[in-house]
N, C-alpha and C positions, 0 to 999 in steps of 0.2 A: 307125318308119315315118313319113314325111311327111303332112304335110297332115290327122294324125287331129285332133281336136277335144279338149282337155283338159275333162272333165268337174268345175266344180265349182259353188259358190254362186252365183257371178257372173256366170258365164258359160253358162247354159243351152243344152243343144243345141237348135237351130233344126231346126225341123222345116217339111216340106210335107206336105200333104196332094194327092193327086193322082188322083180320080177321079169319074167321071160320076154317082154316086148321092150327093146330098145325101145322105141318113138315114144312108149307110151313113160318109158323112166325121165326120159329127155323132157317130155312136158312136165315131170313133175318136180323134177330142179329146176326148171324155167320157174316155176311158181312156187317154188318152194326162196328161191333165191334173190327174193322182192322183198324177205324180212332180213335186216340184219342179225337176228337175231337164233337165225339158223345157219348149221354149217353141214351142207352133205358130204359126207366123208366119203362116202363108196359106194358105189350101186354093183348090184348082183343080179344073174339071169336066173338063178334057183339056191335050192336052201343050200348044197354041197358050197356054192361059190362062194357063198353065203356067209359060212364058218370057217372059212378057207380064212378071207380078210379078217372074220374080226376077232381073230385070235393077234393080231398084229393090230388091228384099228379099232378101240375099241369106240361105243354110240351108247344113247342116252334110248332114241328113238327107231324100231325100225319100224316102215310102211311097206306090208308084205302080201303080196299075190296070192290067193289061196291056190289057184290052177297052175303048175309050174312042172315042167320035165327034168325027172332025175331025182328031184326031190322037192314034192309040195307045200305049199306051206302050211296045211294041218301037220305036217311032220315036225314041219321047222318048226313052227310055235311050240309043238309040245319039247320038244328039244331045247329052246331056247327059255322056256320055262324052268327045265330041269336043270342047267348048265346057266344060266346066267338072267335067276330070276328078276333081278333089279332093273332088267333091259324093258321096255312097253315098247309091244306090240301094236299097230293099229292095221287090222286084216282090210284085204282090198276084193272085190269079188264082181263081177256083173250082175248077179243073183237077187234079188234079195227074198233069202229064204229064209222062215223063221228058227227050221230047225238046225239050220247049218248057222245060223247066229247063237241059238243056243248051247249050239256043239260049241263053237269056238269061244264064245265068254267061260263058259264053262274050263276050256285047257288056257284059261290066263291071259285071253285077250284082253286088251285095255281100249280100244277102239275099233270101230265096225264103220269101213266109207266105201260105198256104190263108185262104179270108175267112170261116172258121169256128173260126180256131186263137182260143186262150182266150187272154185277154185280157193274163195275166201272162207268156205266151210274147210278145206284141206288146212290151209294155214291154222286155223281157230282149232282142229283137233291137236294138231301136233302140237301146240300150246298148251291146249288144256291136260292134254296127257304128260307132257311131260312137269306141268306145275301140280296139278289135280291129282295123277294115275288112272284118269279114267275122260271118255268123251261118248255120249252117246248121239246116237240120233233120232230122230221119233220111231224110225221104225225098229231101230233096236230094243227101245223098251217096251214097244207094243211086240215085240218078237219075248222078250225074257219077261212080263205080264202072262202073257199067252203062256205060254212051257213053264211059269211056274205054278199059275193056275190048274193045272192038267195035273201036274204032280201031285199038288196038297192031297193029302187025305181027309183034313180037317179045315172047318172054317174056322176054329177058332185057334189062337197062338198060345201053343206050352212049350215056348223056348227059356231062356235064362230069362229073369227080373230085366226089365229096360225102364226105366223113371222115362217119364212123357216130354221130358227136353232130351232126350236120347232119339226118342222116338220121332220127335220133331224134326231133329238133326236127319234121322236118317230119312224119312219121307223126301226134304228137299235134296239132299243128297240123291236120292234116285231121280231127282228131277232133275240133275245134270249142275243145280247150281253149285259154286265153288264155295270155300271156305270163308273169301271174304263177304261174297255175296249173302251167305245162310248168317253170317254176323249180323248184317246190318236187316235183313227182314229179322232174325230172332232177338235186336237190339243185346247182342254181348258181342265179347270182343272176339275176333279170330282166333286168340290164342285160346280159348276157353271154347271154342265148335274144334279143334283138335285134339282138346283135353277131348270131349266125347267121343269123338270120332275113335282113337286110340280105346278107351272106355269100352265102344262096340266091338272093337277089334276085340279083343280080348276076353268079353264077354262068349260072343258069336264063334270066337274060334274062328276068323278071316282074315287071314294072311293081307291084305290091301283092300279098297275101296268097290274095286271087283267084284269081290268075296263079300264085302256087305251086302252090296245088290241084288247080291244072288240069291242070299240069306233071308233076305228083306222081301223080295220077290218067292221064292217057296214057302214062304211060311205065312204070307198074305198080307204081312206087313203093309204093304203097298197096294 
């Protein structure tokens, strides 16, 4: 996949911080700042501050407030999609709503986290988003199951030809596992579950992992 960020010593993933409550930005470089392996470049009180920095700083990773004054973060994502798609987002919200999760996967969210989840699921998305492009959590895929379910018009799938190790590929891919992971349950190598994965993209007409999801999810794939 394009544009992921290769995780190592030297290259820390760049992070934002992106939301209207100081204390609450403060705990989350307190815990963000326990992997070497992340570096927070900048934190912002809204979207305007937002863009303001990272035309000067640029990040790998932002963790962004949906409810924000001046400018919210449904704005900012879809802005930060349009302007500067290779950036993952992972939305922050109190809520957990199915339909405001399917709005935001939908405008190119790449992660969905509760501002009560526990601190080692924070670390584990911002990893997985920035290796993977994508991090779920159960209630996200029981949120994008649900709203794709409702969509379908049909139970049966007339999308493009997908061969059934395609189809494999992308099942565990909605199941959150990663690329090495889906190698060793499908016994082939990671570089050949990318070949597929790229194969769907193209196929499916999906821009990134997102986009298969979604694909895989309204059409009942999943």
């Amino acid at each position: 996949m394009n544009n992921l960020h290769t995780m190592t010593s030297t290259t820390p993933i760049r992070i934002a911080l992106v939301d209207d409550q100081k204390l609450f930005r403060g705990g989350l470089r307190m815990i963000l700042s326990d992997n070497e392996n992340f570096n927070v470049v900048f934190e912002a009180g809204n979207g305007k501050q937002f863009f303001e920095r990272l035309a000067f700083e640029p990040v790998d990773v932002v963790i962004l407030d949906v409810e924000m004054p001046i400018m919210d973060g449904i704005e900012t994502l879809k802005l930060i999609k349009e302007k500067y798609p290779e950036v993952h987002v992972i939305m922050l919200t109190m809520h957990d709503n199915d339909r405001l999760i399917n709005h935001l996967m939908q405008e190119g969210a790449s992660g969905f986290l509760l501002k009560d989840e526990n601190p080692e699921v924070v670390r584990t998305a911002v990893e997985r988003v920035a290796q993977e492009g994508i991090y779920f959590r159960d209630y996200v895929s029981k949120a994008l199951l649900k709203g794709g379910r409702q969509k379908s018009d049909s139970a049966s799938y007339g999308g493009p030809e997908i061969t059934e190790r395609e189809r494999q590929v992308l099942c565990l891919i909605c199941q959150e596992f990663t690329s090495k992971e889906i190698a060793e349950k499908l016994f082939i190598s990671a570089r050949t579950v990318e070949g597929h994965r790229r194969s769907l993209q193209d196929k499916t007409g999906s821009r990134n992992i997102v986009g298969l999801v979604l694909y895989a999810v309204k059409n009942g794939i999943v």
